[in-house]
C-alpha positions in Angstrom: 63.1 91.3 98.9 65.9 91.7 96.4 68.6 94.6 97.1 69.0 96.9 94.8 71.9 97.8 93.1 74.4 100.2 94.8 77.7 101.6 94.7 79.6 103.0 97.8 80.6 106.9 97.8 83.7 108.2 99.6 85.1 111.9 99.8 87.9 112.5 98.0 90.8 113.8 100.7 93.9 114.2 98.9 94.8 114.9 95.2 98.0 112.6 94.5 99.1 112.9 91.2 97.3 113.8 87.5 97.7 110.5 85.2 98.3 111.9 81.8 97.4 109.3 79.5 94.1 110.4 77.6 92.9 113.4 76.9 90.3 113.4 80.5 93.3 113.9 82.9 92.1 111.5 85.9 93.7 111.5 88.6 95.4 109.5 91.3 93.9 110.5 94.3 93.0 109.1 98.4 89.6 109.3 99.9 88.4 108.9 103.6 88.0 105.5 103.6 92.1 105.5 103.3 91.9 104.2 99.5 93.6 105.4 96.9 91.5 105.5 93.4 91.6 106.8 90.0 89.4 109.6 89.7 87.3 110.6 86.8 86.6 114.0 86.5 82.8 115.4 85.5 84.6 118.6 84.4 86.8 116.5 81.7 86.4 116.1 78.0 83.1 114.3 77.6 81.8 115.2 80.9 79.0 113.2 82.5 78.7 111.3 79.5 82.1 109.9 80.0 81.3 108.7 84.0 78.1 107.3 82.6 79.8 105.1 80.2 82.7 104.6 82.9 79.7 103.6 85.2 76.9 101.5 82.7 80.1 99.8 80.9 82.0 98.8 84.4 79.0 97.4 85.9 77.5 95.5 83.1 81.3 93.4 83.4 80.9 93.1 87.3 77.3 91.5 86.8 78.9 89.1 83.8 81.6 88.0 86.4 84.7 89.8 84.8 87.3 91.4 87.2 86.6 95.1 87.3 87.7 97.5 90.4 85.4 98.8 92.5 83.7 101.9 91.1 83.0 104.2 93.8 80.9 107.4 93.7 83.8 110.1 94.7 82.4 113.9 96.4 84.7 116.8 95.7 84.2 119.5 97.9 84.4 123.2 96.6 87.5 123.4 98.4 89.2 121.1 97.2 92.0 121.7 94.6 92.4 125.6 95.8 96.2 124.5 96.7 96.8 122.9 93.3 99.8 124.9 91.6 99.1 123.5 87.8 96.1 125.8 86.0 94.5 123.7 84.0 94.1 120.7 86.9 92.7 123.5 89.5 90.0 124.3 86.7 89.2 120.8 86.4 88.8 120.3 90.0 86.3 123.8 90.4 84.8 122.1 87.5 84.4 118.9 89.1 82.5 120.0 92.4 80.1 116.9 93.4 79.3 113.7 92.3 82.4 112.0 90.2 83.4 108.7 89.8 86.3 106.6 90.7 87.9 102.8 90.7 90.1 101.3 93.1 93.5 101.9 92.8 95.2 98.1 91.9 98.4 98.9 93.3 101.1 97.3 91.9 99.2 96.4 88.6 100.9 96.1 85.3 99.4 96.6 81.7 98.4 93.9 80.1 100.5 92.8 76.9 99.3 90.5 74.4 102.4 89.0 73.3 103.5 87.9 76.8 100.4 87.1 78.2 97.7 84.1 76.9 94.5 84.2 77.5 91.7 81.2 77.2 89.2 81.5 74.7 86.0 81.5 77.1 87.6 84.7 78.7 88.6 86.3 75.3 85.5 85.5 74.2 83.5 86.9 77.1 85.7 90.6 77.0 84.7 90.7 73.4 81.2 90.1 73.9 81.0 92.8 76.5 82.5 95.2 74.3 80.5 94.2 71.3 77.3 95.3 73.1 78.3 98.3 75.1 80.1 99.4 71.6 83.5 100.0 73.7 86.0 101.4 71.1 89.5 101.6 73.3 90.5 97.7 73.9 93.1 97.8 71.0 96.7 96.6 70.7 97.4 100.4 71.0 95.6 100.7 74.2 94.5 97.5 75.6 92.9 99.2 78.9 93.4 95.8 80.7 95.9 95.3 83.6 97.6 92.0 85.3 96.9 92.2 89.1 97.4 89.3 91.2 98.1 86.8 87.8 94.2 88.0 87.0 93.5 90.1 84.3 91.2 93.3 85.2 89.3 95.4 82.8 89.3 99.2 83.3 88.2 102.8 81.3 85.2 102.2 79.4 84.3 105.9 79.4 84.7 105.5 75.6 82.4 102.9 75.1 78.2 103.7 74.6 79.4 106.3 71.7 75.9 107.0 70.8 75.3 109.4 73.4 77.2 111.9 71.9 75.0 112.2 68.9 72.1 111.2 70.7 69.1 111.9 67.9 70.0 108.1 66.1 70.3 106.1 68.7 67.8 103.5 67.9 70.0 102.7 64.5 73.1 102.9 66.6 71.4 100.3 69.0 71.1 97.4 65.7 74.8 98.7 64.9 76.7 95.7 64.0 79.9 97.9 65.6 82.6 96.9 63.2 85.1 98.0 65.4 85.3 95.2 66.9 87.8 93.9 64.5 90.4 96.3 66.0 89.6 94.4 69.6 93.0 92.8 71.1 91.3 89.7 72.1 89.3 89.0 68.7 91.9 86.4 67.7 91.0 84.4 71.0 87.9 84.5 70.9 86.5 81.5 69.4 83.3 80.6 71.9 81.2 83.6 71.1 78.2 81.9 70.4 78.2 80.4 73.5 78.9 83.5 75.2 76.0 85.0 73.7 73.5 82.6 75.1 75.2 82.6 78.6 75.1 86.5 79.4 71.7 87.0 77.7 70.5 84.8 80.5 72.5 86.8 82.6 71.6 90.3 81.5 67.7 90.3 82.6 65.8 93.1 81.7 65.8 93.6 85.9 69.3 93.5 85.8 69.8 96.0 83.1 67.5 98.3 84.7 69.0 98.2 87.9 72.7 99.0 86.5 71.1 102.4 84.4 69.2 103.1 88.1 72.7 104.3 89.7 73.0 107.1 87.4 73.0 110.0 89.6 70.1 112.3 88.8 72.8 115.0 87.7 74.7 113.5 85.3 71.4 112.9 83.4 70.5 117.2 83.1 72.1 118.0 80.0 72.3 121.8 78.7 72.0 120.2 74.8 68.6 118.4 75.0 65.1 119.5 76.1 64.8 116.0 77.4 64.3 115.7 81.6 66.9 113.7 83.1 64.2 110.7 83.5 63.5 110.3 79.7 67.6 110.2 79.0 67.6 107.5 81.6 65.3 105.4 79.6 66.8 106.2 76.4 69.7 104.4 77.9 67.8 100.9 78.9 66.4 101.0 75.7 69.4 101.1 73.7 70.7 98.5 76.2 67.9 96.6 75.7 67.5 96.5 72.2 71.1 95.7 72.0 70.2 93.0 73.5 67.5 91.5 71.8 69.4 91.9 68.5 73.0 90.1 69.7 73.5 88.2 66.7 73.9 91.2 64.8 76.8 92.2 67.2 78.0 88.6 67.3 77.8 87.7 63.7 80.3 91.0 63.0 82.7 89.8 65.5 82.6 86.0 64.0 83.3 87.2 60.4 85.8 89.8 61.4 87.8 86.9 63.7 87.3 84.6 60.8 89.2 87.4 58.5 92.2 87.3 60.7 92.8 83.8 61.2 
């Protein structure tokens, strides 16, 4: 019998450092299995919404074969942060108690730079894809969210991506969305096997799969004080954008072409 999908959860231990870039103030921090990770708080900006992004968008790359760190489930306790001298990071921590999310720390990782690094085109090609369908808005030249680890590049943050969610009423339009964004994506110019691509990870991305990946959602990111809807119809609101996304690829793919084809 098939395994489902799971994802390991640790207890956060020790708050390290706050790592200011972004506006949702993770955090460096060490956990009781003696790793260090970078937590994402459920108390920050977008709240749950963000983790669920973090957590849909980083697992849809782990089942396509790209190099993501681990995502871990990561408990807060109520006491934790009571020692914390800096305001604004103690409320974040209170505001945090339970369920978060976090990825492994790469130690020693460097960010990713388009000018001194190349990358192949089937791997351009297969970031781009992924963040043509999950609509992932922050892999720019400003802010490529990829690092170098070990001479292999690693994709991290997609707590941006999935944007529908926060209007939420339109999100079968939003699922046919063409996402023109994409022209802004640092590895556009690479990307010259999207076709390709396409067929490859729809094979991939069963509707099982899929399913599976939107099952880890904890149960508590999903009650939301702005909708009537349980926490069981927002989970299926999710697959079926997903899905639909899906089944409608050359929308996504066909944007990407054109806008490539306008820069070279």
């Amino acid at each position: 019998m098939k395994t489902k999908l799971q994802l390991r959860t640790v207890n956060v231990t020790r708050y390290i450092t706050a790592l200011r870039e972004g506006g949702s103030l993770p955090a460096l921090a060490e956990a009781d299995d003696d790793f260090k990770y970078v937590l994402k708080f459920k108390g920050a900006g977008h709240g749950t919404k963000a983790l669920i992004a973090e957590l849909i968008g980083g697992e849809i790359a782990r089942a396509l074969n790209l190099q993501i760190p681990e995502l871990v489930f990561a408990n807060l306790d109520e006491a934790f942060g009571r020692t914390e001298a800096d305001e604004e990071i103690q409320d974040l921590l209170q505001g945090s108690q339970g369920l978060n999310l976090a990825l492994h720390f790469l130690s020693g990782a460097i960010n990713f730079d388009p000018v001194v690094t190349n990358v192949e085109a089937k791997l351009a090609s297969e970031i781009v894809w992924l963040d043509a369908f999950i609509t992932n808005v922050d892999r720019t030249f400003k802010n490529t969210n990829m690092l170098l680890w070990h001479k292999e590049l690693w994709l991290i943050d997609h707590g941006a991506c999935l944007y529908f969610h926060h209007s939420w009423t339109n999100w079968e339009t939003q699922a046919k969305s063409p996402f023109a964004l994409i022209k802004d994506h640092v590895l556009l110019p690479k990307a010259s096997l999207l076709a390709e691509t396409d067929l490859l990870f729809k094979k991939i991305l069963t509707v099982e799969l899929v399913t599976d990946i939107v099952a880890l959602i904890p149960l508590d990111w999903l009650n939301w004080a702005d909708t009537e809807q349980t926490a069981e119809e927002i989970r299926s609101i999710y697959l079926q954008f997903l899905i639909t996304r899906l089944n409608h690829s050359q929308l996504f793919i066909n944007e990407a072409q054109n806008a490539r084809e306008a820069l070279i």
